[in-house]
mmCIF entry with sequence, helices, sheets and N, C-alpha, C, O atoms, coordinates in Angstrom:
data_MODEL
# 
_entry.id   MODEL 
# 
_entity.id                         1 
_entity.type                       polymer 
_entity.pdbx_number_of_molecules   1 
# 
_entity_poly.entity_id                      1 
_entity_poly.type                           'polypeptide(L)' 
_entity_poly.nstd_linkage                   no 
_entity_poly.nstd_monomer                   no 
_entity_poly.pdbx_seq_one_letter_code       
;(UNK)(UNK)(UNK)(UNK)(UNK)(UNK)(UNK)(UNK)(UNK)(UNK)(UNK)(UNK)(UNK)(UNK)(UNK)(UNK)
(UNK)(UNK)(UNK)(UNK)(UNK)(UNK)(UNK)(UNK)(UNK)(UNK)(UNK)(UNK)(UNK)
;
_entity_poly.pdbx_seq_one_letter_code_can   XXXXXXXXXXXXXXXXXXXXXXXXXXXXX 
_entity_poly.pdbx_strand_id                 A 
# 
loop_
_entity_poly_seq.entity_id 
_entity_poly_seq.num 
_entity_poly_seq.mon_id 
_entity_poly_seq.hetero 
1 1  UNK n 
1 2  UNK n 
1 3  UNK n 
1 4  UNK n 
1 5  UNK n 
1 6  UNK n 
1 7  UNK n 
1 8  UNK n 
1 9  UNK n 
1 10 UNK n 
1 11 UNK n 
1 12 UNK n 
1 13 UNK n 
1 14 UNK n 
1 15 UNK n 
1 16 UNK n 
1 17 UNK n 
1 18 UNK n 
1 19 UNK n 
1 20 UNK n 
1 21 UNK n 
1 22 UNK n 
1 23 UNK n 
1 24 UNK n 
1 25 UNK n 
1 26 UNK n 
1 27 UNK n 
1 28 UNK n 
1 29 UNK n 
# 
_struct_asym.id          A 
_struct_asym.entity_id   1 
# 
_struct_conf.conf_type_id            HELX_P 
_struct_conf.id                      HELX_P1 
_struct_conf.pdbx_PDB_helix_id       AA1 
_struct_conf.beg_label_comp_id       UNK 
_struct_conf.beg_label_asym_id       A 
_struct_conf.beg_label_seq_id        14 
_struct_conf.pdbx_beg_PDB_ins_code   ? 
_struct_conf.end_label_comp_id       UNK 
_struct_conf.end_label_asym_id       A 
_struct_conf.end_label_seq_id        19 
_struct_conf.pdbx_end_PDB_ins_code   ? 
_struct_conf.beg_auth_comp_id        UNK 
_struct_conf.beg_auth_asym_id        A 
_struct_conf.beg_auth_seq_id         14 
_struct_conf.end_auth_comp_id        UNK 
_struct_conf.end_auth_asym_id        A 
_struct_conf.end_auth_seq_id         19 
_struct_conf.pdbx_PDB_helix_class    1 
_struct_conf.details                 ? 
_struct_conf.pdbx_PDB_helix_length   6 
# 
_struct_conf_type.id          HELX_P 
_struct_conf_type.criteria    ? 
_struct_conf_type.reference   ? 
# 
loop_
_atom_site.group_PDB 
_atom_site.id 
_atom_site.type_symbol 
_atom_site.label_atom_id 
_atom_site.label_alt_id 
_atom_site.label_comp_id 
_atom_site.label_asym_id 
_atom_site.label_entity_id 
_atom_site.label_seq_id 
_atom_site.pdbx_PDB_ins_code 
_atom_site.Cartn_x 
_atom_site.Cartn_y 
_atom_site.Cartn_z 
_atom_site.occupancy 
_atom_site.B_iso_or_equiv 
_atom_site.pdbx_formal_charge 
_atom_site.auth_seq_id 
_atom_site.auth_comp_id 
_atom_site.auth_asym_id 
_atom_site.auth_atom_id 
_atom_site.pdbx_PDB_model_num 
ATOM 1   N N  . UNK A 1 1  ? 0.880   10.099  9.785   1.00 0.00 ? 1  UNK A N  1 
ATOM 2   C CA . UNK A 1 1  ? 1.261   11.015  8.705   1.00 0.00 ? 1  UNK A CA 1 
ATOM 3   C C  . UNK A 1 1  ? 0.176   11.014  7.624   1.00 0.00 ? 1  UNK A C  1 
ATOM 4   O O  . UNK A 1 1  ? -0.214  12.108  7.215   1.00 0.00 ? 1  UNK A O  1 
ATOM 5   N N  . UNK A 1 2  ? -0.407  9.758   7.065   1.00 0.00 ? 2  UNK A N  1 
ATOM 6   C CA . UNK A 1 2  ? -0.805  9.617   5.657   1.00 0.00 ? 2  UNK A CA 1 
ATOM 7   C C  . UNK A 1 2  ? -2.539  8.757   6.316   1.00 0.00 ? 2  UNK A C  1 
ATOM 8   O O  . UNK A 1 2  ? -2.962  7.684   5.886   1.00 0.00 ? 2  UNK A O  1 
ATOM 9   N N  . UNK A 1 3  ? -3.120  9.480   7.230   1.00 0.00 ? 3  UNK A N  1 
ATOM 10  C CA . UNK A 1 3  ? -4.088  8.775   7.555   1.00 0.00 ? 3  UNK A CA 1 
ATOM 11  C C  . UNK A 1 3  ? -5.271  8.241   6.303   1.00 0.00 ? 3  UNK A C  1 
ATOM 12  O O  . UNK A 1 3  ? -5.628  9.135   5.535   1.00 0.00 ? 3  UNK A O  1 
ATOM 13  N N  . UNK A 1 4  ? -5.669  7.318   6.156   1.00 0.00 ? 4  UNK A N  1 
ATOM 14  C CA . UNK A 1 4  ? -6.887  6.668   5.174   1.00 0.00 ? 4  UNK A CA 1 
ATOM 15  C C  . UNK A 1 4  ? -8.204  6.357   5.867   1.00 0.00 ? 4  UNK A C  1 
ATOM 16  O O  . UNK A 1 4  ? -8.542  5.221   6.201   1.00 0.00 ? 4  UNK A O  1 
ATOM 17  N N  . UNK A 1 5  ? -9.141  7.809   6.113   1.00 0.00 ? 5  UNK A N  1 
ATOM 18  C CA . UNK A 1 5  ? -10.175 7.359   6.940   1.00 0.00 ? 5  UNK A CA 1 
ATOM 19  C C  . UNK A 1 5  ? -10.210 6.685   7.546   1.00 0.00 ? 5  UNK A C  1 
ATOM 20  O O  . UNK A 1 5  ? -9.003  6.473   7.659   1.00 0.00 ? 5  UNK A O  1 
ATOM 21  N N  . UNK A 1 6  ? -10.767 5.868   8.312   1.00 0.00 ? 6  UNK A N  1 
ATOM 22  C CA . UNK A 1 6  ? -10.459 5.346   9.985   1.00 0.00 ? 6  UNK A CA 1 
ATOM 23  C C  . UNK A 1 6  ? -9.402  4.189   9.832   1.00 0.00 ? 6  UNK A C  1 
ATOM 24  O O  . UNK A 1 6  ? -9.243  3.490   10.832  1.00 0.00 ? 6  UNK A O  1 
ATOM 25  N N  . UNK A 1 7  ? -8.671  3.898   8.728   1.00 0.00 ? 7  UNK A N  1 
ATOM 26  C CA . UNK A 1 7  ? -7.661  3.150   8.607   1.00 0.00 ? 7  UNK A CA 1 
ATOM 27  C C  . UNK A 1 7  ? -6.222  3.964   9.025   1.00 0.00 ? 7  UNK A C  1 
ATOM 28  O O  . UNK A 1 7  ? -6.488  5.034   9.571   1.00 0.00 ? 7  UNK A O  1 
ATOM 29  N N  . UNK A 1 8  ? -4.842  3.721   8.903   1.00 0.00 ? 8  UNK A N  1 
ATOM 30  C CA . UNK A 1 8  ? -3.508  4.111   8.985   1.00 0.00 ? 8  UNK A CA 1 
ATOM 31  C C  . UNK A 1 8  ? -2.740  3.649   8.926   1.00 0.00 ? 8  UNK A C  1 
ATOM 32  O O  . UNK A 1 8  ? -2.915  2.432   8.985   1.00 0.00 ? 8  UNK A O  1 
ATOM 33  N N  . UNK A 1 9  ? -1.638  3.996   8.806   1.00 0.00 ? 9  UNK A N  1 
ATOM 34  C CA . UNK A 1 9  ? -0.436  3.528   7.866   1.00 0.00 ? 9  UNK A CA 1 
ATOM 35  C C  . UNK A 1 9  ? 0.087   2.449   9.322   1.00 0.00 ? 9  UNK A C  1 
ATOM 36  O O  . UNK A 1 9  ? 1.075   1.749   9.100   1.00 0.00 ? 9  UNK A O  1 
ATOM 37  N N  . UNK A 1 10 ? -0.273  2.387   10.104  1.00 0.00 ? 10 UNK A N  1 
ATOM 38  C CA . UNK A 1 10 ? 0.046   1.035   10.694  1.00 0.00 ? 10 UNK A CA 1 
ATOM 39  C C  . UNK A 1 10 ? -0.795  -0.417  10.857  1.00 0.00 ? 10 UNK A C  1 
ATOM 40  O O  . UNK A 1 10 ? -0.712  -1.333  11.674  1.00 0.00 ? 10 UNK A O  1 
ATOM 41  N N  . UNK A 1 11 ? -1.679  -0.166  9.634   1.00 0.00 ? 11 UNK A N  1 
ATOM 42  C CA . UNK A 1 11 ? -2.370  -1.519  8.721   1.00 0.00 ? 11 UNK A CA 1 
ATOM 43  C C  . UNK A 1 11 ? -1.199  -2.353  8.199   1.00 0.00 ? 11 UNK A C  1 
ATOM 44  O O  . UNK A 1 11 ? -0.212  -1.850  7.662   1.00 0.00 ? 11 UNK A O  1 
ATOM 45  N N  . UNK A 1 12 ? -1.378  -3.664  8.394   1.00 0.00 ? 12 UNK A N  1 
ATOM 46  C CA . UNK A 1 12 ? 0.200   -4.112  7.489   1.00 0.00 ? 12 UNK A CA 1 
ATOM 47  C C  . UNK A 1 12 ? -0.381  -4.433  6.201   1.00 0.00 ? 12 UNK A C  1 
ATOM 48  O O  . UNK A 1 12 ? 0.445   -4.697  5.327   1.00 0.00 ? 12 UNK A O  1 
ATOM 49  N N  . UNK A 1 13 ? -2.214  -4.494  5.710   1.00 0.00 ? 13 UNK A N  1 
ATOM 50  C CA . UNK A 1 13 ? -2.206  -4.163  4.083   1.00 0.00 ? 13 UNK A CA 1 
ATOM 51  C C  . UNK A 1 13 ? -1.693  -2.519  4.028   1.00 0.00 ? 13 UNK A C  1 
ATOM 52  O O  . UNK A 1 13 ? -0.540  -2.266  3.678   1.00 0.00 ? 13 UNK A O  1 
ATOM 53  N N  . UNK A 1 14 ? -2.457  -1.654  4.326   1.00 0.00 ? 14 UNK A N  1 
ATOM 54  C CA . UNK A 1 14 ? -1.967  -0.289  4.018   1.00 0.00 ? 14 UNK A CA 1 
ATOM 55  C C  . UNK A 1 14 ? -0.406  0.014   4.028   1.00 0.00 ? 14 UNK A C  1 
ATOM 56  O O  . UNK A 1 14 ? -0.088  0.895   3.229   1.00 0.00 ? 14 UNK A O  1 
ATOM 57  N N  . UNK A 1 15 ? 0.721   -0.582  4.831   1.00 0.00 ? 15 UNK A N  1 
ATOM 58  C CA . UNK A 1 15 ? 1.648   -0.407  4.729   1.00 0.00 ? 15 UNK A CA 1 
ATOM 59  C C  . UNK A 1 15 ? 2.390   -1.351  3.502   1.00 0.00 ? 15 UNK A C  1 
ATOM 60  O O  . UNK A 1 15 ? 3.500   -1.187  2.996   1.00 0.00 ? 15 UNK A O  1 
ATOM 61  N N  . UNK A 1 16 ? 1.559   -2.198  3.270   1.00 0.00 ? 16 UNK A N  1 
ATOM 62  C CA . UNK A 1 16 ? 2.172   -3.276  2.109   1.00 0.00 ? 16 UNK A CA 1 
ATOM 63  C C  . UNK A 1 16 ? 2.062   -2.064  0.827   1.00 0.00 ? 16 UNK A C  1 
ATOM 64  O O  . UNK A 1 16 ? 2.989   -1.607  0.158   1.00 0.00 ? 16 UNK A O  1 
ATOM 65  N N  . UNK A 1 17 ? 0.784   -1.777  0.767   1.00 0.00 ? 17 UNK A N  1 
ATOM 66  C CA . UNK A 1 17 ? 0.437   -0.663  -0.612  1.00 0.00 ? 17 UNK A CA 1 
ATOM 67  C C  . UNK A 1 17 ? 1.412   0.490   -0.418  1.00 0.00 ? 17 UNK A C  1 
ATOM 68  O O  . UNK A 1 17 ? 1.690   1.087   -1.458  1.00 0.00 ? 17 UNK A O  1 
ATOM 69  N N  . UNK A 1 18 ? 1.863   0.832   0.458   1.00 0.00 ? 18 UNK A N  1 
ATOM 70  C CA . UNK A 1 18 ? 2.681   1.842   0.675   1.00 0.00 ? 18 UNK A CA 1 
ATOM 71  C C  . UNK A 1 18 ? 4.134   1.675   -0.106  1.00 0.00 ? 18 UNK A C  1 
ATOM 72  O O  . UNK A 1 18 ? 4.680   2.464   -0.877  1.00 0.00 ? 18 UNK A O  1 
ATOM 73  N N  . UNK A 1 19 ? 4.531   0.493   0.319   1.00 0.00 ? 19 UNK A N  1 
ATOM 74  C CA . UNK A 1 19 ? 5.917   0.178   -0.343  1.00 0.00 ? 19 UNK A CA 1 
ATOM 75  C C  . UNK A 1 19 ? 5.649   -0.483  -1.643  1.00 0.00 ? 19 UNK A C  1 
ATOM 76  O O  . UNK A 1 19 ? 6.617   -0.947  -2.245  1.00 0.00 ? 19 UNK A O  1 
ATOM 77  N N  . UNK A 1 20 ? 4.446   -0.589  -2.163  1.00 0.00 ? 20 UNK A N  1 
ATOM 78  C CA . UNK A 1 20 ? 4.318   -0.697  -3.664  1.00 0.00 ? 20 UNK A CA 1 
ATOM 79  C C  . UNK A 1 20 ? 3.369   0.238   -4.184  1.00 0.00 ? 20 UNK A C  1 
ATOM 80  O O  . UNK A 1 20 ? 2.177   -0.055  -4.285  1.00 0.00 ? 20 UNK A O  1 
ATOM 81  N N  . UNK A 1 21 ? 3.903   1.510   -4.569  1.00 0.00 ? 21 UNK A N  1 
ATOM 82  C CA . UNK A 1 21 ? 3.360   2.525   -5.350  1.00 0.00 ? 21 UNK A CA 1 
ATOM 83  C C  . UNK A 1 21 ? 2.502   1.925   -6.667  1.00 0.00 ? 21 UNK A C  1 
ATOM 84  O O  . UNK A 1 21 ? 1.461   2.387   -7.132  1.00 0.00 ? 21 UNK A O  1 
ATOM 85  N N  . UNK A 1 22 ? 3.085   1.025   -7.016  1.00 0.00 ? 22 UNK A N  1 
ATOM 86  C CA . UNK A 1 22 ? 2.625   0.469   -8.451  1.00 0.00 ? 22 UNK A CA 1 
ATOM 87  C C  . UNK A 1 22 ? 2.197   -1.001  -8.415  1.00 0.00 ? 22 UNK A C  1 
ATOM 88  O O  . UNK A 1 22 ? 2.961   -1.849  -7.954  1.00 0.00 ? 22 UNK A O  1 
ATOM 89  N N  . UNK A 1 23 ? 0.936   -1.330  -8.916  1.00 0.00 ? 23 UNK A N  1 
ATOM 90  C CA . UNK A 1 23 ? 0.622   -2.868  -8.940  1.00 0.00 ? 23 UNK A CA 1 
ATOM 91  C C  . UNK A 1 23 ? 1.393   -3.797  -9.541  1.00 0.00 ? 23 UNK A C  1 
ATOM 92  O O  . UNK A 1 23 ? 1.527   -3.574  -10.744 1.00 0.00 ? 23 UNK A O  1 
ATOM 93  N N  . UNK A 1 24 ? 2.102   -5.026  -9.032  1.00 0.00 ? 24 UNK A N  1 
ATOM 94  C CA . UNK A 1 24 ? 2.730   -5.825  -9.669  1.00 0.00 ? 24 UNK A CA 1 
ATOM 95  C C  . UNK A 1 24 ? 2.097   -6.118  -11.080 1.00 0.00 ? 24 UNK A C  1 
ATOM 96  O O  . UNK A 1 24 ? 0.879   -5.976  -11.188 1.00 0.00 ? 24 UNK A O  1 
ATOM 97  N N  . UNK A 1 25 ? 2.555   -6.365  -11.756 1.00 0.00 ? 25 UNK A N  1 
ATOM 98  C CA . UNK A 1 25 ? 1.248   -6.583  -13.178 1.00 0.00 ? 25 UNK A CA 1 
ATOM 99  C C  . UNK A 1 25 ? 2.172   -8.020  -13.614 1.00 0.00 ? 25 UNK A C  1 
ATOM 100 O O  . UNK A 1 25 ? 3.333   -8.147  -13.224 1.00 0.00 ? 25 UNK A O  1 
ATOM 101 N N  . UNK A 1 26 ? 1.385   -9.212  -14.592 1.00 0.00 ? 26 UNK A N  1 
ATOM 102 C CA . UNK A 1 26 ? 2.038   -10.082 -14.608 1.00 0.00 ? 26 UNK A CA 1 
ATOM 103 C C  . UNK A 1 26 ? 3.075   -9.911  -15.639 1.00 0.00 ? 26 UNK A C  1 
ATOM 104 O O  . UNK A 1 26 ? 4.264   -10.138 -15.415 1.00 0.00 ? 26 UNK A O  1 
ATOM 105 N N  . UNK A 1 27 ? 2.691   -9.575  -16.580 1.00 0.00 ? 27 UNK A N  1 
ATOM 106 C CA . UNK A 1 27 ? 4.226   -8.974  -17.600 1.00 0.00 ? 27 UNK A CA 1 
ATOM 107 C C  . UNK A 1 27 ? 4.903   -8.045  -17.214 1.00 0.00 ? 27 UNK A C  1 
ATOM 108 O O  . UNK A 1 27 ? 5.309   -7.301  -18.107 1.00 0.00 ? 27 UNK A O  1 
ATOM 109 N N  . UNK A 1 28 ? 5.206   -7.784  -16.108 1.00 0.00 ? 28 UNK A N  1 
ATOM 110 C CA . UNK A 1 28 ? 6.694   -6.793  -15.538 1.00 0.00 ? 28 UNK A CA 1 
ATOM 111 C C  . UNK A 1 28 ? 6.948   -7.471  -14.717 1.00 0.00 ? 28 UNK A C  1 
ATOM 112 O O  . UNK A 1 28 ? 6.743   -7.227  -13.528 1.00 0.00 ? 28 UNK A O  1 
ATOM 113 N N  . UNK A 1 29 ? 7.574   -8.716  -15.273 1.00 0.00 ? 29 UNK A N  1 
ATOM 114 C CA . UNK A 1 29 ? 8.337   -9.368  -14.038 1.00 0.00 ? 29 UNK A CA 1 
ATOM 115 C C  . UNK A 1 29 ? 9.557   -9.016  -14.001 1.00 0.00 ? 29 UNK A C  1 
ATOM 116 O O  . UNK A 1 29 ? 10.293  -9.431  -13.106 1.00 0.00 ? 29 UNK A O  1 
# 
């Protein structure tokens, strides 16, 4: 669906970034 140049969403980093739209940051815990 969401290819990333010769990478794809069945990377388990690329799929990790997937289910976090937003960077953990340390003050929004």
């Amino acid at each position: 669906m969401a290819r990333i140049g010769p990478l794809s969403l069945d990377e388990p980093a690329i799929r990790e970034a997937a289910y976090q739209p937003t960077p953990r940051r340390p003050a929004d815990r």
